[in-house]
N, C-alpha and C positions, 0 to 999 in steps of 0.2 A: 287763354284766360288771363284778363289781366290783375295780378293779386291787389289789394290792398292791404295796409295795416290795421291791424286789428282795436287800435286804441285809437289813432290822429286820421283816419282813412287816408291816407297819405300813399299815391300808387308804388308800386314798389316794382324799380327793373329786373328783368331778367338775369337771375346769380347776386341778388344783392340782399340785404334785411337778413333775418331771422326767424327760424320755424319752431316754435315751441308745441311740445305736444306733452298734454295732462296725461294719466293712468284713465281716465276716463275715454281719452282717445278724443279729446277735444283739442282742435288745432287753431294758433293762434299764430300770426304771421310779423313780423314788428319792423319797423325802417330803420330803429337805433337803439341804442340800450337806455334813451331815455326812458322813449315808449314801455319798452319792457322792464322797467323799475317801475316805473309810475303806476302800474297795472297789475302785475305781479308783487310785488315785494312790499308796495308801498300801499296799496289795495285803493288806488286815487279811481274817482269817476271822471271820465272824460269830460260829461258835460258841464261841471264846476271849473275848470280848469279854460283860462283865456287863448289859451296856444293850442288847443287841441279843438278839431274840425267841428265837433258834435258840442260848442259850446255855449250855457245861453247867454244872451243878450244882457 
């Protein structure tokens, strides 16, 4: 199965990225600590954002 990121869908190799998991038991998988600031920390939507995969036109 091959992961993606969870914020930029960005595929992610095998031993590489970031596996974040909530108290909720929700998992989040990330390619850099961009990703994971931008998401987490910073509470950015993907789709507003030009560099990240899901974003609009």
């Amino acid at each position: 199965m091959e992961k993606k990121c969870s914020f930029c869908d960005a595929p992610l190799e095998p031993g590489s990225g970031m596996m974040f998991v909530k108290r909720d038991g929700t998992v989040y998988y990330f390619c850099s600590s961009k990703c994971e600031r931008n998401m987490l920390k910073l509470r950015r939507k993907r789709r507003k954002l030009k560099w990240a995969a899901g974003a609009k036109e």
